[in-house]
PyMOL Python script that loads the backbone (N, CA, C, O; Angstrom):
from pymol import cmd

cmd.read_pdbstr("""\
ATOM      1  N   UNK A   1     -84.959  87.777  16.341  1.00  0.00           N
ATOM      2  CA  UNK A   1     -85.038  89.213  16.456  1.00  0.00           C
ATOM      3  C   UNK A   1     -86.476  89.659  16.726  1.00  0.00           C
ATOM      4  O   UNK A   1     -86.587  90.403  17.701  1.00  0.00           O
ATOM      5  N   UNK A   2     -87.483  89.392  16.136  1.00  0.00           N
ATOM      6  CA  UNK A   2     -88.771  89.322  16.443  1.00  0.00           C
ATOM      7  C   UNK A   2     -89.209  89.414  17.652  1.00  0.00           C
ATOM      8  O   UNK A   2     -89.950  90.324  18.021  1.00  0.00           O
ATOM      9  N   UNK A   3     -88.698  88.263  18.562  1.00  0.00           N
ATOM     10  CA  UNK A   3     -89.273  87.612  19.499  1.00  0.00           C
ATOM     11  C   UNK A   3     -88.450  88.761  20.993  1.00  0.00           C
ATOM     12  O   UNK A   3     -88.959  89.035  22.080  1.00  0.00           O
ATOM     13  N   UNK A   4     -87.286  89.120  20.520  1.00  0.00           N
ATOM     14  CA  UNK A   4     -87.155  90.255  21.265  1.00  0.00           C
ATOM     15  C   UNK A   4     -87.878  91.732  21.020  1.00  0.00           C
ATOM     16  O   UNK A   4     -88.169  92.401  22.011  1.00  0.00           O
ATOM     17  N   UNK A   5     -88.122  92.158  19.878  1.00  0.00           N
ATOM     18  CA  UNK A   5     -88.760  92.806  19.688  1.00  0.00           C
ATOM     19  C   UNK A   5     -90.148  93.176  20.533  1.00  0.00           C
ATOM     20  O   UNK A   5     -90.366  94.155  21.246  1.00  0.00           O
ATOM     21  N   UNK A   6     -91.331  91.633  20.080  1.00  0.00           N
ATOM     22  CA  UNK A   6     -92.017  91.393  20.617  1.00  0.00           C
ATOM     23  C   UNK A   6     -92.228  91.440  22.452  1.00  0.00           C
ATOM     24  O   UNK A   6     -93.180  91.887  23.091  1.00  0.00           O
ATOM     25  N   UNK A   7     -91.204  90.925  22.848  1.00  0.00           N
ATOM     26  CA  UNK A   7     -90.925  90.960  24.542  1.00  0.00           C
ATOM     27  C   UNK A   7     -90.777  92.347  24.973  1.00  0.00           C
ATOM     28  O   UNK A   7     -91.390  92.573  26.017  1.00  0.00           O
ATOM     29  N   UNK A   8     -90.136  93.359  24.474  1.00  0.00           N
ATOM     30  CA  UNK A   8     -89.911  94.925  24.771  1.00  0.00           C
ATOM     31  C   UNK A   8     -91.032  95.513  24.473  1.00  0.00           C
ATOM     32  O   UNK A   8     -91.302  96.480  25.186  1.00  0.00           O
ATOM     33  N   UNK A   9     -91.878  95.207  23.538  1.00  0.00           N
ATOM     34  CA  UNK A   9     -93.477  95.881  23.016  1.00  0.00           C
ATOM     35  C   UNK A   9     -93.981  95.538  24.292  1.00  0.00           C
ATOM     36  O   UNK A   9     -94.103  96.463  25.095  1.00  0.00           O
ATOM     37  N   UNK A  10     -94.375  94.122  24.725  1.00  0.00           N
ATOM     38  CA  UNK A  10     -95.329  93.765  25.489  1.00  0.00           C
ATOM     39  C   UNK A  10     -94.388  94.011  27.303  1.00  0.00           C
ATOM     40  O   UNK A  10     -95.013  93.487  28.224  1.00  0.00           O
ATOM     41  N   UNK A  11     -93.369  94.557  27.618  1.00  0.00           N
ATOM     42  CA  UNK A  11     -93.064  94.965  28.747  1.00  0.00           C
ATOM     43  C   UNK A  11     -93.203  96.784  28.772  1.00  0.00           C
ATOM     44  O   UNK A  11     -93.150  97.397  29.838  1.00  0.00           O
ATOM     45  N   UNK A  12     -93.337  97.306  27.770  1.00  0.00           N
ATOM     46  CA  UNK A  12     -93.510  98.162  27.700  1.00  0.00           C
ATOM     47  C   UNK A  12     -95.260  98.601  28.309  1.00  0.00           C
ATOM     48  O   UNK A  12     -95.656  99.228  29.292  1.00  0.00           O
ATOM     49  N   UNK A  13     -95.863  98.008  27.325  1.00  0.00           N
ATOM     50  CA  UNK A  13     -97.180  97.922  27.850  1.00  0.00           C
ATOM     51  C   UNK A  13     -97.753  97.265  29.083  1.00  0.00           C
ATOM     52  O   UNK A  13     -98.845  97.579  29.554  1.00  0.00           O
ATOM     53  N   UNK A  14     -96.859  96.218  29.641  1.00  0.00           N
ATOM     54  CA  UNK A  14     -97.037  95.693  30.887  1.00  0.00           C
ATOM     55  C   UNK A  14     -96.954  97.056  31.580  1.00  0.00           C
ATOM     56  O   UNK A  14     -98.083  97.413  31.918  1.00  0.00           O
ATOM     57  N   UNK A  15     -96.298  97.664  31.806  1.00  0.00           N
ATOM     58  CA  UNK A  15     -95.755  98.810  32.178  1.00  0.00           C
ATOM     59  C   UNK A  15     -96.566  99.784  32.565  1.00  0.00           C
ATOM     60  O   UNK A  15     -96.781 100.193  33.706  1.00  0.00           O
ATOM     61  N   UNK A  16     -97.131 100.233  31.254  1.00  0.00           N
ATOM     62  CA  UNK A  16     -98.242 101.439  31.249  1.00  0.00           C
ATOM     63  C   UNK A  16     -99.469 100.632  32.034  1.00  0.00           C
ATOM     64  O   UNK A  16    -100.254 101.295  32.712  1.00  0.00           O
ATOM     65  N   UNK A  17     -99.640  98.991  31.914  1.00  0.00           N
ATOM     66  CA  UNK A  17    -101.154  98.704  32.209  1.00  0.00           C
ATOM     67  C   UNK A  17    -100.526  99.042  34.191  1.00  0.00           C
ATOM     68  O   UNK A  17    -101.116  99.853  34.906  1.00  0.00           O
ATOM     69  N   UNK A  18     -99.787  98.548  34.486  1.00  0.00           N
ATOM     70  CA  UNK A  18     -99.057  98.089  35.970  1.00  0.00           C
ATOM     71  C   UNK A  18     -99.023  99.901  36.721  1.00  0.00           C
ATOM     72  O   UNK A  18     -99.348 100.197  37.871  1.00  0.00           O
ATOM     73  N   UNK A  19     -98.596 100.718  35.782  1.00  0.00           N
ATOM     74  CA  UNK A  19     -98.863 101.758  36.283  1.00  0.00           C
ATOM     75  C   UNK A  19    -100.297 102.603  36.894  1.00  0.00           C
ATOM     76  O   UNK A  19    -100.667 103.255  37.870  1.00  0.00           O
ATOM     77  N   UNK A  20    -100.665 102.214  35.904  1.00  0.00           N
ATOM     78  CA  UNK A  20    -102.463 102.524  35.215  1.00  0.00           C
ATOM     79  C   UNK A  20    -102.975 101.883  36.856  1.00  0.00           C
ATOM     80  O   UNK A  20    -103.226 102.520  37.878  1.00  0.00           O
ATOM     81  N   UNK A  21    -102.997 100.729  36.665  1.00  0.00           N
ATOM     82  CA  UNK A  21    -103.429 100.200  37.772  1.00  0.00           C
ATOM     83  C   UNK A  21    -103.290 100.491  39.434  1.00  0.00           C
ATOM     84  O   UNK A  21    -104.163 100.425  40.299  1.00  0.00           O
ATOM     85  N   UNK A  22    -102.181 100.759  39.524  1.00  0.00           N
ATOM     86  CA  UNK A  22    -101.177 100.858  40.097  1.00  0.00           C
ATOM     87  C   UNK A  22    -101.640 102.538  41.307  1.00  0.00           C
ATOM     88  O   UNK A  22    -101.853 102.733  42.504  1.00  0.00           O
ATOM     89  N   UNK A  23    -101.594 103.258  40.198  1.00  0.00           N
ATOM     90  CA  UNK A  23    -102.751 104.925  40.192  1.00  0.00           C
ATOM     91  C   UNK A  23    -103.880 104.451  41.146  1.00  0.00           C
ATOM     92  O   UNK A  23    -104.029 104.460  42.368  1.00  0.00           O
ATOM     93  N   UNK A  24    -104.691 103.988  39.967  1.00  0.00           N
ATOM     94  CA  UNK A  24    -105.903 103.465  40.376  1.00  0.00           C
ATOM     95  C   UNK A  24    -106.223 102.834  41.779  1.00  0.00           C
ATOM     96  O   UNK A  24    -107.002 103.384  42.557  1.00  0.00           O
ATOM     97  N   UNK A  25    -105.600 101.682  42.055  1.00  0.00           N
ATOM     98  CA  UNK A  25    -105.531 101.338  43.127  1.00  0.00           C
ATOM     99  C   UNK A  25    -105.108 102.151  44.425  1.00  0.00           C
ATOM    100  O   UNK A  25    -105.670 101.928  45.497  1.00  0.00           O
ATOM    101  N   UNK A  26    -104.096 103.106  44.298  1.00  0.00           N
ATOM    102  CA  UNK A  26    -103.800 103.983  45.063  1.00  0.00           C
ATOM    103  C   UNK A  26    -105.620 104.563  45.490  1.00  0.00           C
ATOM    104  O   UNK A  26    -106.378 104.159  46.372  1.00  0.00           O
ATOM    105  N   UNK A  27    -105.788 105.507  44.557  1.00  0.00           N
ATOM    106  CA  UNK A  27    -106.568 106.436  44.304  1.00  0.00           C
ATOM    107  C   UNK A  27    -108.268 105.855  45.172  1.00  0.00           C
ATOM    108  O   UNK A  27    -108.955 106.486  45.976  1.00  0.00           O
ATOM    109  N   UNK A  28    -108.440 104.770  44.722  1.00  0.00           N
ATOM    110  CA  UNK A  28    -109.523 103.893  45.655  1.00  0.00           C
ATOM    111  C   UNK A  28    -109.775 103.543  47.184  1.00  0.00           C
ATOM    112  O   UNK A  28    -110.814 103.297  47.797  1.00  0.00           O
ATOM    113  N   UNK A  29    -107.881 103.640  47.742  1.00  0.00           N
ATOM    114  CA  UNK A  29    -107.377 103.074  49.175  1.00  0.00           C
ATOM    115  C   UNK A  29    -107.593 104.522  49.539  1.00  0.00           C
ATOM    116  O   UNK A  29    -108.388 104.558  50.478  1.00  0.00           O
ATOM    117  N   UNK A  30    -107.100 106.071  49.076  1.00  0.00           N
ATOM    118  CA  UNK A  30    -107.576 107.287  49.570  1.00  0.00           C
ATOM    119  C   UNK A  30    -109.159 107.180  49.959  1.00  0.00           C
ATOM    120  O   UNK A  30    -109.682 107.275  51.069  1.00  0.00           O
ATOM    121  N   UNK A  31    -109.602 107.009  48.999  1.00  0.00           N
ATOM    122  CA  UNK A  31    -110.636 107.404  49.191  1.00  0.00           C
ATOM    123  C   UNK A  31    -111.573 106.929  49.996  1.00  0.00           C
ATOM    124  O   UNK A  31    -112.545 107.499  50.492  1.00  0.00           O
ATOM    125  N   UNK A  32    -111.026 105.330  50.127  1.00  0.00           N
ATOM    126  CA  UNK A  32    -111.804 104.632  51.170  1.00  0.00           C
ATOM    127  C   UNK A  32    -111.464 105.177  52.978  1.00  0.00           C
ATOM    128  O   UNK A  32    -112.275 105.102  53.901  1.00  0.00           O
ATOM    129  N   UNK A  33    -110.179 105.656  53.046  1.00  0.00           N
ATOM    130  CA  UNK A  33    -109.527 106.083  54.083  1.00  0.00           C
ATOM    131  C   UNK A  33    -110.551 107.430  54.508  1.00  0.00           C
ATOM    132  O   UNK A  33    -111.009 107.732  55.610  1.00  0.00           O
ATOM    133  N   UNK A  34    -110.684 107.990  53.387  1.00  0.00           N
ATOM    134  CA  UNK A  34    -110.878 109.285  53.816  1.00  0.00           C
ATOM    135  C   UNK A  34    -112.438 109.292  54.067  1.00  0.00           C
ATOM    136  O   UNK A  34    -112.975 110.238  54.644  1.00  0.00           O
ATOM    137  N   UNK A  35    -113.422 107.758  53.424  1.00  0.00           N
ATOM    138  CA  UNK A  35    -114.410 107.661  54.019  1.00  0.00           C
ATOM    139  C   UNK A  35    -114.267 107.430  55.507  1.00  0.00           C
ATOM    140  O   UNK A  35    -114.828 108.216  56.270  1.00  0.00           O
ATOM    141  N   UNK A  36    -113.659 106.557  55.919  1.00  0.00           N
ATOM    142  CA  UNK A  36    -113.458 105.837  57.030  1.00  0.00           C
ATOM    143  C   UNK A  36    -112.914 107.042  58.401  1.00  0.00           C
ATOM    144  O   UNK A  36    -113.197 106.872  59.587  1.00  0.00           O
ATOM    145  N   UNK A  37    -112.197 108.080  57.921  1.00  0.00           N
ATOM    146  CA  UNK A  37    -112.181 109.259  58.636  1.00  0.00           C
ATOM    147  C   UNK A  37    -113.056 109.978  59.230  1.00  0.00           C
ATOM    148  O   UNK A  37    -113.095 110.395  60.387  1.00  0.00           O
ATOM    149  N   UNK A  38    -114.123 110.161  57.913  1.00  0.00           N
ATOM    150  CA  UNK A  38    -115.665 110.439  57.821  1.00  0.00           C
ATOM    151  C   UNK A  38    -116.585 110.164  58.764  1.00  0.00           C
ATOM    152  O   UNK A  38    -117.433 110.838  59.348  1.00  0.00           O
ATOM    153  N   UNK A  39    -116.108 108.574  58.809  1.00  0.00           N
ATOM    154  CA  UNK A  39    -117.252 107.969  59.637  1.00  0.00           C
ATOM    155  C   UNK A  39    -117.041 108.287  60.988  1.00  0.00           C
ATOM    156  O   UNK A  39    -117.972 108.699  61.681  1.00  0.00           O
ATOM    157  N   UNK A  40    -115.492 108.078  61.588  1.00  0.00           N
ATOM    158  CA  UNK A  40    -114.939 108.010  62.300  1.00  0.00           C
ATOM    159  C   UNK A  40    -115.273 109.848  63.364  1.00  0.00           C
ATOM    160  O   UNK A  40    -115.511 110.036  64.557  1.00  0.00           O
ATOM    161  N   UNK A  41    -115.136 110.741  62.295  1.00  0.00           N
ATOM    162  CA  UNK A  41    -115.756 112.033  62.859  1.00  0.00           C
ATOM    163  C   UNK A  41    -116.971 111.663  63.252  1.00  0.00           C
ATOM    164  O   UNK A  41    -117.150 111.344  64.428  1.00  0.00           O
ATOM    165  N   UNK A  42    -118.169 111.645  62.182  1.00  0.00           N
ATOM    166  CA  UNK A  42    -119.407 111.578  62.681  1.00  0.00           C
ATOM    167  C   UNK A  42    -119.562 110.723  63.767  1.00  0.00           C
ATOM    168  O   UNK A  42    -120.602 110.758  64.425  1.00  0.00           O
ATOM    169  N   UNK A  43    -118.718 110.011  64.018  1.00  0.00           N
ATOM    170  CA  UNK A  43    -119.676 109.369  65.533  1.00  0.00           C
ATOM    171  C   UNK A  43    -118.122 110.098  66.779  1.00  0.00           C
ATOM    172  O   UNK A  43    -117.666 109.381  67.669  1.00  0.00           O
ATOM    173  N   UNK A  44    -117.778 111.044  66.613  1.00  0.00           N
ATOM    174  CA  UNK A  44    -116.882 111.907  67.130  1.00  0.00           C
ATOM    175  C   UNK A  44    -115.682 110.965  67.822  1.00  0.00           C
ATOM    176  O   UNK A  44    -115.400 111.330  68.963  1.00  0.00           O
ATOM    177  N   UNK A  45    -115.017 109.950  67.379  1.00  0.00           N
ATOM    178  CA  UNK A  45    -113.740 109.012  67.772  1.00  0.00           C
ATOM    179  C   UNK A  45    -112.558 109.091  66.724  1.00  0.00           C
ATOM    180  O   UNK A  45    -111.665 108.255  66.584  1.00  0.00           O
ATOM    181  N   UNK A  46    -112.803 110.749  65.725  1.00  0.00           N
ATOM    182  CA  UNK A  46    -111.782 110.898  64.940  1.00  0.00           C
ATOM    183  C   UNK A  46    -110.604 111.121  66.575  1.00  0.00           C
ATOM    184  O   UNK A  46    -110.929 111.558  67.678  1.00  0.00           O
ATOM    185  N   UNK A  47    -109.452 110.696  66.168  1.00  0.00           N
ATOM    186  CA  UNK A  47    -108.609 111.813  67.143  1.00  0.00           C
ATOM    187  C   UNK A  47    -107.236 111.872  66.534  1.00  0.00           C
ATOM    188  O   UNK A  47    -106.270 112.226  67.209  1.00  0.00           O
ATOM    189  N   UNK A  48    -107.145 111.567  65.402  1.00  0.00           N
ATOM    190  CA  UNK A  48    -105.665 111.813  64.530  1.00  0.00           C
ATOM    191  C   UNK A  48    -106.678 113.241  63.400  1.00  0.00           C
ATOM    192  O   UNK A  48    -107.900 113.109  63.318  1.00  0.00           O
ATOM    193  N   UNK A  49    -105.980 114.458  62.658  1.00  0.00           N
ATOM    194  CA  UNK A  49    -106.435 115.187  62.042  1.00  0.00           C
ATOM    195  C   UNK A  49    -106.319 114.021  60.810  1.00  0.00           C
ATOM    196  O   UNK A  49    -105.487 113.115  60.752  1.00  0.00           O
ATOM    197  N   UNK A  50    -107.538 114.354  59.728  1.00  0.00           N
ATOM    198  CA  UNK A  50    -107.703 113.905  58.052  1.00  0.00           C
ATOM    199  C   UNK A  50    -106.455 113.704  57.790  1.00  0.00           C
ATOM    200  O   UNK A  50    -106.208 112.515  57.987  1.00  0.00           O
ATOM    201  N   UNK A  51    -105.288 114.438  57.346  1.00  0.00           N
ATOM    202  CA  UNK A  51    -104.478 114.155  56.245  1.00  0.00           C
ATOM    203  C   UNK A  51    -103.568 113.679  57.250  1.00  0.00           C
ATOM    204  O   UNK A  51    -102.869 112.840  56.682  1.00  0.00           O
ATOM    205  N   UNK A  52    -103.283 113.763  58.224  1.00  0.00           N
ATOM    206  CA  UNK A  52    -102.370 112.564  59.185  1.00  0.00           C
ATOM    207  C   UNK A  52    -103.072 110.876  58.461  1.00  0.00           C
ATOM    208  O   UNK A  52    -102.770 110.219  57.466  1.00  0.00           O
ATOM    209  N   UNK A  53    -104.075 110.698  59.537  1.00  0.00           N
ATOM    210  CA  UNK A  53    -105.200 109.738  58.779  1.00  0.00           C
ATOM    211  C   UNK A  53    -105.018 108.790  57.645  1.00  0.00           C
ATOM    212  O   UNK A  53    -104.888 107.579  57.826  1.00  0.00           O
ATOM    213  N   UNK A  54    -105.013 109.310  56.565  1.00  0.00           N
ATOM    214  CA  UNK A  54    -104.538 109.380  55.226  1.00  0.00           C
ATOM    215  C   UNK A  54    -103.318 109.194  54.974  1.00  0.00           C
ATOM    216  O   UNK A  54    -103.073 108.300  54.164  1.00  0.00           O
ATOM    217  N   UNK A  55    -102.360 109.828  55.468  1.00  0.00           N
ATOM    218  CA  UNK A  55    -101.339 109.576  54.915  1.00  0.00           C
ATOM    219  C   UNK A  55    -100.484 108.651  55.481  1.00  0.00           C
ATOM    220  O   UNK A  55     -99.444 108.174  55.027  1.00  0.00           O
ATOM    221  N   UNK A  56    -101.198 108.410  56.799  1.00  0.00           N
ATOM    222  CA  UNK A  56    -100.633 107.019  57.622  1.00  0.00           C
ATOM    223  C   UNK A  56    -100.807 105.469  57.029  1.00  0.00           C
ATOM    224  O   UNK A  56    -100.069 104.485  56.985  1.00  0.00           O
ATOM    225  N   UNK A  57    -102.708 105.883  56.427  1.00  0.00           N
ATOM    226  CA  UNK A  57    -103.150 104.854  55.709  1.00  0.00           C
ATOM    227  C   UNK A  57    -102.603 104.482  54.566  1.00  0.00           C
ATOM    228  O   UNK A  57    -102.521 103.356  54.075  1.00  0.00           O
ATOM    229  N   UNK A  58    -102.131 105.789  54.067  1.00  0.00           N
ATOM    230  CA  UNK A  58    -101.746 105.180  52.895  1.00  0.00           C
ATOM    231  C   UNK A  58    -100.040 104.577  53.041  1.00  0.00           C
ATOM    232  O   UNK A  58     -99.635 103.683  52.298  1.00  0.00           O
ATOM    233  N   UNK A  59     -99.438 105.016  53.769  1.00  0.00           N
ATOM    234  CA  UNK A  59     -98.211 104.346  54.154  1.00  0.00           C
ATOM    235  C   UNK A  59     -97.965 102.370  54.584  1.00  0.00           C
ATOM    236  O   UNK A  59     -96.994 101.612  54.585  1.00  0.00           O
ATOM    237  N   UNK A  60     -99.183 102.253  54.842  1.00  0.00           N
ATOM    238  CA  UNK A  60     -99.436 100.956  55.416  1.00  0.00           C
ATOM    239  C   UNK A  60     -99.961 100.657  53.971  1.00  0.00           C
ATOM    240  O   UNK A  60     -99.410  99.575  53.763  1.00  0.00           O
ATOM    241  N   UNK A  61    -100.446 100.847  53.214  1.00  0.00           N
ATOM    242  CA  UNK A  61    -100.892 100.111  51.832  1.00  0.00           C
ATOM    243  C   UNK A  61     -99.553 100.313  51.178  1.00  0.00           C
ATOM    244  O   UNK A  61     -99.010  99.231  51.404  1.00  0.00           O
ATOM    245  N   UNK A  62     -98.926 100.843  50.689  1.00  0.00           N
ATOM    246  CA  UNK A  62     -97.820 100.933  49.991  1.00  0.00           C
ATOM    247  C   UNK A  62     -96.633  99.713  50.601  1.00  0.00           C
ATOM    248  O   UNK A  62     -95.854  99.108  49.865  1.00  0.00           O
ATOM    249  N   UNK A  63     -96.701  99.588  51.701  1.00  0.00           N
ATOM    250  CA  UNK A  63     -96.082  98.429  52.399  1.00  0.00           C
ATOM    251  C   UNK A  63     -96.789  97.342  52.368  1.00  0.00           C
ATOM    252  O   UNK A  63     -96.199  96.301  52.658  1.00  0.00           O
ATOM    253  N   UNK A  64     -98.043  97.284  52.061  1.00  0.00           N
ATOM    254  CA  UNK A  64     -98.910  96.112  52.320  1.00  0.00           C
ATOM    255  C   UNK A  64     -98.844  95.358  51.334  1.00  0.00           C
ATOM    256  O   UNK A  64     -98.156  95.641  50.353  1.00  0.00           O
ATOM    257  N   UNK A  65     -99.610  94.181  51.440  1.00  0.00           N
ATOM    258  CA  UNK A  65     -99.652  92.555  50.415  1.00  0.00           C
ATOM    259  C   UNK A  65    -100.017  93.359  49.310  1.00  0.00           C
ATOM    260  O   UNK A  65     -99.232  93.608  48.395  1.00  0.00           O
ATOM    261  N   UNK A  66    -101.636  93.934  49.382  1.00  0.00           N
ATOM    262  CA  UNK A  66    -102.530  94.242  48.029  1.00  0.00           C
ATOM    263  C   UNK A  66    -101.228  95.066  47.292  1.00  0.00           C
ATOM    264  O   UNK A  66    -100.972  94.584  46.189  1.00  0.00           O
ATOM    265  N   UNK A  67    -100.610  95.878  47.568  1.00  0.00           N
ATOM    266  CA  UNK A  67     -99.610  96.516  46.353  1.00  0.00           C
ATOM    267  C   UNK A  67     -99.162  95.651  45.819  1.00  0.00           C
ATOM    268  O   UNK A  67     -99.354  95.691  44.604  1.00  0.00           O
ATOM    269  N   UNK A  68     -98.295  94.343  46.375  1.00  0.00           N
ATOM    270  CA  UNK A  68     -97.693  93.647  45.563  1.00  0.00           C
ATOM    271  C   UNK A  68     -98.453  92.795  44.833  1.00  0.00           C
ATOM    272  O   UNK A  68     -97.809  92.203  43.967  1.00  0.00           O
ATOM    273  N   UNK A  69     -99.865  92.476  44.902  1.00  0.00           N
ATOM    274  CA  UNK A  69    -100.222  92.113  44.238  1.00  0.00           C
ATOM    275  C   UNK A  69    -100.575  92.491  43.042  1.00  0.00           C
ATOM    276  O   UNK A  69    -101.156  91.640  42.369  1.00  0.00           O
ATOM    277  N   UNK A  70    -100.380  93.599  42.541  1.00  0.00           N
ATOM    278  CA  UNK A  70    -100.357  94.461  41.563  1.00  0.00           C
ATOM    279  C   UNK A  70     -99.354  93.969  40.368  1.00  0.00           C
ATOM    280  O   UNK A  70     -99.762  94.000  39.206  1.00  0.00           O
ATOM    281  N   UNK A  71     -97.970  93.491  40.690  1.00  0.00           N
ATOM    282  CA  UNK A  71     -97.073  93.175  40.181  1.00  0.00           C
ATOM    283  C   UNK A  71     -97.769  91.900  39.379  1.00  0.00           C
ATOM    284  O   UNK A  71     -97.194  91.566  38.343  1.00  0.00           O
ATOM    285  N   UNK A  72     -98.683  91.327  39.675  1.00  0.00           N
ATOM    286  CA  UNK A  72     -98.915  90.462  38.946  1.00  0.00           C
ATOM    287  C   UNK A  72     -99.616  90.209  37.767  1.00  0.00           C
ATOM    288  O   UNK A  72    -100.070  89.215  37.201  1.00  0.00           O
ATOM    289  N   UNK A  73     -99.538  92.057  37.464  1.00  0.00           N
ATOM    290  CA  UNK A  73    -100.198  92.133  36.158  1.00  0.00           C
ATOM    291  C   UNK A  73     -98.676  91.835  35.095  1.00  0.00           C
ATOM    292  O   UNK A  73     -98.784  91.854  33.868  1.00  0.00           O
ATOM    293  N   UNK A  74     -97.505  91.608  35.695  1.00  0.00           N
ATOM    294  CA  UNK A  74     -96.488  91.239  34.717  1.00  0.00           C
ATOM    295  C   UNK A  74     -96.352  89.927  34.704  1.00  0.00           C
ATOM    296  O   UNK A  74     -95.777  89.572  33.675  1.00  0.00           O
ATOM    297  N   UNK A  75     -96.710  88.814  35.596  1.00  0.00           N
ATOM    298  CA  UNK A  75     -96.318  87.735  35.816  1.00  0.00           C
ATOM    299  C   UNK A  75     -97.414  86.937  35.329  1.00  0.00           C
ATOM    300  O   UNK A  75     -97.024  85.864  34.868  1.00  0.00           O
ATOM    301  N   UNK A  76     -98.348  87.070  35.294  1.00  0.00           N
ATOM    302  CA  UNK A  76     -99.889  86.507  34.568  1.00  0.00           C
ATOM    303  C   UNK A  76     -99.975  86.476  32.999  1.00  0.00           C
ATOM    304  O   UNK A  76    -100.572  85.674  32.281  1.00  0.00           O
ATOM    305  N   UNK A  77     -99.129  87.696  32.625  1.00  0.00           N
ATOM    306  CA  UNK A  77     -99.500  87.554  31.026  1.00  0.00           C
ATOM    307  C   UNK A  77     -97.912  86.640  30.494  1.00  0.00           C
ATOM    308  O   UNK A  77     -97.940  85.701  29.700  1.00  0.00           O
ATOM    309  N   UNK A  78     -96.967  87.039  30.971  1.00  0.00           N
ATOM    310  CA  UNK A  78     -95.788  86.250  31.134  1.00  0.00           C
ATOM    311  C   UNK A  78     -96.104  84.987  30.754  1.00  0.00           C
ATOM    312  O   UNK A  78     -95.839  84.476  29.666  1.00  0.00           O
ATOM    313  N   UNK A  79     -96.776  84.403  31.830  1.00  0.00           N
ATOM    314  CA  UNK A  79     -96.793  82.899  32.132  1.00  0.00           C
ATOM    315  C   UNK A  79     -97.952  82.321  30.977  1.00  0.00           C
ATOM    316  O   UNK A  79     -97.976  81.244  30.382  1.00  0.00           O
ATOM    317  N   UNK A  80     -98.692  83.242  30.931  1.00  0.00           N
ATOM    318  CA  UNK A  80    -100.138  82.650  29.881  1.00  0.00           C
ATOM    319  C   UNK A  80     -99.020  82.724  28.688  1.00  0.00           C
ATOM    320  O   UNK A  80     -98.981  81.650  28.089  1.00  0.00           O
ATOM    321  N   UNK A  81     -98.013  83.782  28.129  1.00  0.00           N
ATOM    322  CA  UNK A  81     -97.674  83.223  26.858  1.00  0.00           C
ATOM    323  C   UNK A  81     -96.211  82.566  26.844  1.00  0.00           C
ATOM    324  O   UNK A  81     -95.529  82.602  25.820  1.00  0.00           O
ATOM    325  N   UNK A  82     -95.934  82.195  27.573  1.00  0.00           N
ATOM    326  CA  UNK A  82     -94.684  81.095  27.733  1.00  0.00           C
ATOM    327  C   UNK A  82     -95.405  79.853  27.713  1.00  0.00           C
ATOM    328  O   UNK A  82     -95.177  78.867  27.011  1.00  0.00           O
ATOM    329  N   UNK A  83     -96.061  79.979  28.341  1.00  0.00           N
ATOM    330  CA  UNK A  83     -97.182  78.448  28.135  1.00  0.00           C
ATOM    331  C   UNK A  83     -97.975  77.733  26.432  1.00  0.00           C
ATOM    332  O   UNK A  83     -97.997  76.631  25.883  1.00  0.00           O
ATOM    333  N   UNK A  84     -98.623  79.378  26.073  1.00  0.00           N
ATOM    334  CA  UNK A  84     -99.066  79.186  24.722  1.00  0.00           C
ATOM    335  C   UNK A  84     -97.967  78.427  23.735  1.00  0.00           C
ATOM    336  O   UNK A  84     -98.070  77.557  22.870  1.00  0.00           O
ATOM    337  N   UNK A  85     -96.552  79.403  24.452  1.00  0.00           N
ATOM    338  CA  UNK A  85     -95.195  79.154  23.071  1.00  0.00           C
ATOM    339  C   UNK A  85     -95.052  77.689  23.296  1.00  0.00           C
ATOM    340  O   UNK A  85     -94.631  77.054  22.330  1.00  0.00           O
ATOM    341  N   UNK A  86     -95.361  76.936  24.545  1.00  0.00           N
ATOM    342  CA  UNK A  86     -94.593  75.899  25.018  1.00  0.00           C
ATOM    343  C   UNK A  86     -95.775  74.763  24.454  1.00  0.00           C
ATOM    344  O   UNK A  86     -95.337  73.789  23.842  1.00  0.00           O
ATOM    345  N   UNK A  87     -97.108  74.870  24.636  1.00  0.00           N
ATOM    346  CA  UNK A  87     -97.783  74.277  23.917  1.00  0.00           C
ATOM    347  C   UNK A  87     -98.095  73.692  22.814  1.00  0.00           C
ATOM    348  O   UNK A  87     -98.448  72.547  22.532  1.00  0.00           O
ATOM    349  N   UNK A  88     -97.823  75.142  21.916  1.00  0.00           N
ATOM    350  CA  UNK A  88     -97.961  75.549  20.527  1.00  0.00           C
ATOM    351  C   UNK A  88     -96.480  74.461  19.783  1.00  0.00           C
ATOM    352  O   UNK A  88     -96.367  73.816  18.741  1.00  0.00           O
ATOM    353  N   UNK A  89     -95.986  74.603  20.420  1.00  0.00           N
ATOM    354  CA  UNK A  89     -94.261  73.879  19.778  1.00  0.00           C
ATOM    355  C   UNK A  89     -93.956  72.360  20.215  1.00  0.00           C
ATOM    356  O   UNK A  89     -92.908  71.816  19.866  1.00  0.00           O
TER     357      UNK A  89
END
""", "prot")
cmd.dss("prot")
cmd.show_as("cartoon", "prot")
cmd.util.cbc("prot")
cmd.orient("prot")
């Protein structure tokens, strides 16, 4: 009973960290986009408007590898303590 217990605590919190991250990572790919827009004006070869730009970019990250690599904030702690249990016993 414990040990289920234990597994629902720590997917729970997988959860909040995977989200957390998850934000974050979003929030970094904007911003780099919206540098890259930036640049893209100043030397005058913008020719899509900013939030087109952006929201194209960010369509291609949400489909892209780096998101899923995100998921592996569940599969890393997973494996480190299935290993510990498997060690430990």
């Amino acid at each position: 009973m414990q040990f289920i217990r234990f597994a629902v605590v720590g997917f729970v919190l997988l959860t909040i960290v995977y989200l957390l991250v998850s934000i974050y990572s979003r929030s970094v790919r904007r911003e780099w986009l919206e540098g890259e827009w930036d640049a893209l004006e100043e030397t005058s070869k913008a020719q899509t408007p900013r939030d087109r730009f952006v929201r194209e970019g960010l369509e291609r990250y949400e489909n892209g590898f780096r998101k899923k690599l995100i998921l592996l904030v569940y599969v890393i702690p997973t494996l480190a303590v299935t290993v510990l249990i498997y060690v430990i016993n």
